[in-house]
Every structure is written in C-alpha cells, then in structure tokens.
N, C-alpha and C positions, 0 to 999 in steps of 0.2 A: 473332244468334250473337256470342257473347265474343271481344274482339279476340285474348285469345290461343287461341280457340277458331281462328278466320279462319287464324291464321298458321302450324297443321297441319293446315287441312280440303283434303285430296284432294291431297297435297305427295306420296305414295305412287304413287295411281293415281286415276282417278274409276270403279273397279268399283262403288261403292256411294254413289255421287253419287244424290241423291233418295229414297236407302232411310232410312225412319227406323225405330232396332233400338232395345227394350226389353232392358236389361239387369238380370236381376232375379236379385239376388246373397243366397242362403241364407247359413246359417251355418258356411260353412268354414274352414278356417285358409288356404286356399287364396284366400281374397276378397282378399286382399290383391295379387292378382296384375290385379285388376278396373282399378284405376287404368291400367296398362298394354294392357291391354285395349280397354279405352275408346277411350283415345289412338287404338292402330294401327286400330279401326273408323273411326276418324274422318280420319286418314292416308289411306283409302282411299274420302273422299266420305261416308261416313254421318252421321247425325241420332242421337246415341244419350241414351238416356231411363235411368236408372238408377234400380230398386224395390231397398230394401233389408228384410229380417226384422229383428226387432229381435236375434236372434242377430247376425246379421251387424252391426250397428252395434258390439257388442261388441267385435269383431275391424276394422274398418276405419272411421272417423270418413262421416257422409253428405259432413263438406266435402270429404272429398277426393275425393268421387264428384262431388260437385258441381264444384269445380274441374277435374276429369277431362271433366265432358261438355260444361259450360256449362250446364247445364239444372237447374233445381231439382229436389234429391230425394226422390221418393216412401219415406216413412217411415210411413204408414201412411194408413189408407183412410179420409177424411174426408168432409164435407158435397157437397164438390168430386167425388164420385166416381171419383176419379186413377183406378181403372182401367177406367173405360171412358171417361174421354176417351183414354187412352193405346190402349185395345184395344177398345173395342165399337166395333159394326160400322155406320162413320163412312167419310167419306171422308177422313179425316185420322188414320185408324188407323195403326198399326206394321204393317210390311212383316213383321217378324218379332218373336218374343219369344225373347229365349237365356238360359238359367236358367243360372247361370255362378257358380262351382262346385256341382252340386248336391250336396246329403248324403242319403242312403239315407233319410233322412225326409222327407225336402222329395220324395225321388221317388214314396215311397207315398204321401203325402199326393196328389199329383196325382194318379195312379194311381187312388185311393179317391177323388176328386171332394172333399175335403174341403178349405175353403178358412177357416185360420186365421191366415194372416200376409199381407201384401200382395204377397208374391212368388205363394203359391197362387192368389189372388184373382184376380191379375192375369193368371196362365197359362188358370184356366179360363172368363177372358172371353173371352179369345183363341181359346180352344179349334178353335170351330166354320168360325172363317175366317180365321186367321193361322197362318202357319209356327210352330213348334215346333221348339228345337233344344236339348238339356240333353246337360250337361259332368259327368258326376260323379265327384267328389272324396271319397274314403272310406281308411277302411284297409279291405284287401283280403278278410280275412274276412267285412268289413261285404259287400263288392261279391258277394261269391261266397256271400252265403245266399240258401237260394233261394225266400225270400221276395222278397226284391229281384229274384235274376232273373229271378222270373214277373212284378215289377211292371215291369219291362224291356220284358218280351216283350210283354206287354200294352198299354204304349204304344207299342211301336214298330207291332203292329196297328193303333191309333188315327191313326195317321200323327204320329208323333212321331220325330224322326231325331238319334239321339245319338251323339256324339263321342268315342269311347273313348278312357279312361284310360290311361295307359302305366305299367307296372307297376315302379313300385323300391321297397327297402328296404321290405318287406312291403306298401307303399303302395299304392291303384288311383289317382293322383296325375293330378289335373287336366290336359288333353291342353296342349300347349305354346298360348302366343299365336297362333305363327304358323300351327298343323295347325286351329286356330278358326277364325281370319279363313282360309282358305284355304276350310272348308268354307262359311263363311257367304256368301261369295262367291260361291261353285258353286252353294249354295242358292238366291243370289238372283237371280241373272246370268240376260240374255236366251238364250234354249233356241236357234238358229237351227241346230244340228249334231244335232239328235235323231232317231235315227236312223241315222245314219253312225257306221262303225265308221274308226277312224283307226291307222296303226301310223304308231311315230315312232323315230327312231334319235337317240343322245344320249351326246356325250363324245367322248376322244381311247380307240382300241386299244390292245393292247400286242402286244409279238412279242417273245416269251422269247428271249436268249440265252444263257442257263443260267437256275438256278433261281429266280437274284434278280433276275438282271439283263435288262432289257426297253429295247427301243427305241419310244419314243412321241413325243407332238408338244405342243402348248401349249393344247390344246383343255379347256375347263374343264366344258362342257356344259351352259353356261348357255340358249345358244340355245334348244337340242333340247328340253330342259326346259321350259322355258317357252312355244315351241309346243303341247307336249303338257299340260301345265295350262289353258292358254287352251281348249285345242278339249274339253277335261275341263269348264268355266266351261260353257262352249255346248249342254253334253249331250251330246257325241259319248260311244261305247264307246272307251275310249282303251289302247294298248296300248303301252306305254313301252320298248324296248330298248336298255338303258343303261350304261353299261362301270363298272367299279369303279372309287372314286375322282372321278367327275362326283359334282357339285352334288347334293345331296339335294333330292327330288319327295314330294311328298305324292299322286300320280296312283295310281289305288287297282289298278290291275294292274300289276306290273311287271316283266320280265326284266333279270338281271343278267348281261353276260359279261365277257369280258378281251380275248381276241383276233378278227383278223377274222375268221376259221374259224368261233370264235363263235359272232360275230353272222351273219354267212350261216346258220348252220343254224340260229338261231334262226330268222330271216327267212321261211327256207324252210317251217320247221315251220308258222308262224304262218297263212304264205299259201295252204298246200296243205290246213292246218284249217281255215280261215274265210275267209270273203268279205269283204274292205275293199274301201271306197269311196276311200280317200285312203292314199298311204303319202309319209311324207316322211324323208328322209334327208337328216338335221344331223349327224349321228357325222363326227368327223373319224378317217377310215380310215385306218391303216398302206398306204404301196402297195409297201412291202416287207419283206420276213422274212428272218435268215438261214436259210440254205440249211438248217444245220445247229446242235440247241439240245445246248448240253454238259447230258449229265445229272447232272452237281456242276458246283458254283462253279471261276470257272476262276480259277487263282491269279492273284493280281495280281504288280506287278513284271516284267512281261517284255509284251512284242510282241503286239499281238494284230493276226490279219488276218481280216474277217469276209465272206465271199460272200453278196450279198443276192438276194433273186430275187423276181421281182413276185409279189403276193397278187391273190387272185381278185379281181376286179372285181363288188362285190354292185350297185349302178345295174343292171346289163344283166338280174342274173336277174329283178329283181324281175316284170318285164314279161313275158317266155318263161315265168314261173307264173301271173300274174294281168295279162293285156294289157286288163282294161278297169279296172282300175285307174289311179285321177289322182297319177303319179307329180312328186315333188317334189323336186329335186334339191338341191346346195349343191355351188356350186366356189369355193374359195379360193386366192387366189396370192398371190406377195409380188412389189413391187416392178414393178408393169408395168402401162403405162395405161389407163383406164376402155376404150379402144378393143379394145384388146389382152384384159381381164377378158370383156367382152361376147363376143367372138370364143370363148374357150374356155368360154364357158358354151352357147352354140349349137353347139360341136360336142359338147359331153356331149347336147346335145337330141338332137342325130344318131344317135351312138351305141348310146347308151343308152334313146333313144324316151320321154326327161322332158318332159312336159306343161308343165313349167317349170322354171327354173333360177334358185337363189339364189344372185346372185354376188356374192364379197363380196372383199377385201382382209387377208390376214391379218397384216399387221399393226395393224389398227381391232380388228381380230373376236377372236381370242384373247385367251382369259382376260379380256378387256372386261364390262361391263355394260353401254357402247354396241355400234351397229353402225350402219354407215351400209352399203346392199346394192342389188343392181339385182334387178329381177324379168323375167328374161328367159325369150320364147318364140322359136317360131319367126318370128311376125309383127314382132317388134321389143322393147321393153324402157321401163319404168317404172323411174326413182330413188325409191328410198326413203331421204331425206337423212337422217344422223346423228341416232338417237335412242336412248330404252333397249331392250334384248333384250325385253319385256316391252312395250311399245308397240308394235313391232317387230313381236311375236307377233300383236298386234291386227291390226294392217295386213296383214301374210300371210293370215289367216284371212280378212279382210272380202274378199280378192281370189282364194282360193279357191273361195269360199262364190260368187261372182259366176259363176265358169268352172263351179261345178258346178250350176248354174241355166240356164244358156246349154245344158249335155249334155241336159238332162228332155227 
C-alpha cells in the first residue's frame, strides 16, 4: 500500500478492513465524484481496485484513480486478464464489485450479458459469486423508460442491489458518497443480529410553548443514530424513532416525531404491532411540559411565568407492553460523581425493569462525537472509557449481542 494510501486507510472506522471493492466507473459526468469515493472506502479499511470504460477516461484522468486507490488502473482487458484476476473465482477475488455511476447503458448492457468495455467484463466475472452493487447516474427521463426499469427489475431478480438516485433538477443524480459507503458497509458487514428486530429512540423532544416556541435540551442524536445503523450493519430489522432536527440516518425505516406524547404513542403503536427482541432508549426526553401551550405567539416585551408539569415517563411503558423485551436504557446527569451516576442508573433498573442502563455524564455526551459511559446492571457495571459514538455503538452491540446469548 502507497504511503499516502497508509495515512487514510481505516483513520474512519475498520468496517471494511480486509474487504477488497472493485470500482468500476462507466461513463458519467458523475465519475468525477469517484476520486472521493475511493478515499472514504478506504477511510473505512478497504482495498479498492478501480475499472474504468474508455468513456469514462474521457471525463476523469486513470491517474487520478490511480492516486485515489493506490492500485494501478484497469483501462482495458489485456493478456493479464485484469478481470479475473480481480473477479474470477480465486481466493483473492473482490468482496464486492460497485459499478459507480452507472449510465442506463452500462445497466442494459449488464442486463443483456453483453460485455464490451472492461467495466461490463468485469461485472459479469463476478456475476455468479461476488456481491453486486450499481449507483445509477442519468437524466431522469433516461431513469424512468421502461426499458431501463425492466432492465432494474431484472437485475435486482438476479441479486443485484442498487442504490437509488436522488432526484434534482430533472437529474436521477448519483446517491451521495456517504448513503454508498453506508450501504456498502451493511452489504458487507458481519450478520450476527439477523433475525432480531431492534426499536431505537434518537434526539432531544420538544414541548410547545406556543406555536414557535418549545423547550428542549442539548441532545444532538448522534448516539441513538448510530446504535441504530450499527445494529442495521449486523442485519437486525431496525426501527428508528427519531425527533426532527437529530442528526440525519440512512436506517431504511424510520419514524419522525417532536414531542414526548409523540414518541410514546409511536412506541406504543410499534410495540403492540410487532414483536422486538431489543428496545433501546437514546432520545434524550423532555420530563417536563407547560401545563399550558398558547395557541399564538405570545408577545414578547413583558413577564412571562410558565407552570411545568412532569411528561409521562416512556422507560416504564415499554415493559407493561412487551415484558420480554431486552430493554436498554440511557441516564444522563450533570455534575455528580461516577458513584452518584451508577446509583441513579440502578434505580432506573428498578423502576423501570431496564435489563441495562447507559449511564453517561452530560456534559461528555451532548452534542459530542465522543462519549465516555458505564454499562450498568443489576449485578454491577462495566466502563466504557472515552471513545467515538460510533465505536461506542460497537461496544453496546457486542455486549448486547452477549446477554442475548446467555437468554437462548
């Protein structure tokens, strides 16, 4: 590996430490996005191999593909046979092949088995024992004939899994960097949650006090997020319930609310519908509302006195709906010692009948990207010292994933 390949491999995360991804870039105007591409797969642990069409050399140079991966670029299919030492079925094949951006040609040509550039060649080496993953980049009328979308439909039959476009200025406009590596990661990522259906609460409430104005807290949702993407990586069915204004998720179910009223009757709805194995509660809750919400803006300039009154407590119902549910808590305080945190996070176990408690210090935890937290039960408690929410995520899971091994 290139020394400045070394000085961003896995500086992200190691989800894709050991995966080595063919990137095999048609001819879009969107290729130009590849170089960036490249990087953040590589950010996050991967080996990435870059096939370009000769369209595509048109629109972005090989060196800068080549600079991007470290790896010399396949530009066309020679003596060497580049694509099946990259894709035939080796033990040193590609984990995956991502066709990045495709053009409605480049997808019926795969589609129709026809292999005339070394992006085609190399998808239908792959075919029969490597993941499949195509990004297509079109104008939208292109996207929407339905010639294309039966050639869609046709590979998604095949087991081919594509990453939708997101639609502007008449464009079907290649999916962002980060909605790619998030799904390439899910794709590739150890399954040990398949099976389990997960509900996850995420963000700070709000509680109207007229029509603009709301009382909330510092909570950014990074945490909650983040648990629920990980246990999404694992194969859980993941169910997100997440206040407006938190952190944007790429978790492919999700509920949006505001207040804790809300989220309780989302909660309820969810739990009296379906059967979860695990619920965990990150949302940092409102535990008070005024009494009363002005229905206009209340003039500024003068005195205001407001009655608060406690909000329902959602930790107690979750258990009184679904008691064999592995409930997962979160208490946050300010200003009081590791003694004093542990204490009130064993009496929420009391309470409220939490299988565990994430107790954490809010002023580490809000709005942060770290978190340093305890993992308490009734038996006693684990530190998990200062690291990122997203590491963080890992460690919750792998000690979940343990306790719900120990219930079988």
């Amino acid at each position: 590996m290139l020394h400045h390949v070394k000085l961003i491999h896995a500086t992200k995360s190691k989800k894709l430490l050991g995966k080595k991804i063919v990137l095999a870039i048609p001819g879009s105007i969107a290729a130009v996005e590849c170089v960036k591409l490249a990087r953040e797969l590589i950010r996050h642990g991967a080996e990435v191999h870059a096939v370009m069409s000769e369209n595509a050399q048109k629109i972005i140079h090989p060196y800068a593909m080549e600079f991007a991966t470290g790896n010399k670029v396949v530009t066309e299919i020679t003596g060497f046979i580049e694509h099946v030492e990259l894709c035939g079925e080796h033990e040193n094949k590609a984990d995956l092949v991502l066709v990045c951006p495709a053009t409605a040609n480049t997808i019926s040509k795969i589609a129709c088995g026809i292999d005339d550039t070394p992006v085609t060649t190399v998808v239908t080496t792959a075919f029969a024992h490597t993941p499949i993953m195509i990004a297509p980049a079109m104008h939208s009328t292109m996207y929407e004939h339905p010639v294309i979308r039966e050639n869609i439909e046709k590979l998604k039959k095949l087991g081919v899994e594509f990453i939708g476009p997101k639609f502007e200025e008449g464009k079907a406009k290649v999916a962002s960097i980060d909605e790619i590596v998030y799904r390439v990661i899910k794709k590739l990522h150890k399954k040990d949650l398949v099976g389990k259906r997960v509900l996850i609460t995420a963000g700070a409430t709000k509680e109207y006090i007229d029509p603009i104005r709301f009382i909330t807290n510092k909570s950014s949702g990074k945490m909650g997020v983040a648990l629920a993407e990980e246990a999404e990586f694992r194969g859980a069915e993941v169910t997100l319930i997440k206040t407006k204004g938190s952190v944007p998720s790429f978790v492919e179910s999700q509920i949006e609310v505001e207040t804790v009223e809300e989220m309780l009757k989302a909660i309820e709805n969810e739990l009296k519908s379906k059967k979860y194995d695990v619920v965990i509660l990150a949302a940092a809750v409102s535990d008070f509302t005024p009494k009363e919400k002005a229905e206009k803006k209340i003039k500024s300039g003068q005195a205001l006195i407001l009655e608060l009154v406690p909000t329902p407590k959602i930790i107690k119902r979750v258990k009184e709906i679904a008691p064999e549910v592995f409930l997962v808590g979160f208490k946050a305080e300010y200003g009081i010692s590791k003694e004093e945190l542990i204490e009130q996070a064993k009496k929420q176990i009391e309470k409220a009948k939490s299988d565990v408690v994430i107790a954490n210090k809010g002023e580490i935890a809000f709005g942060s990207d770290v978190n340093e937290v305890y993992w308490v039960t009734k038996e006693g408690y684990e530190k998990f010292p200062l690291m990122s929410k997203r590491e963080l995520a890992e460690k919750i899971w792998d000690n979940i994933i343990k306790f719900l091994e120990v219930r079988k």
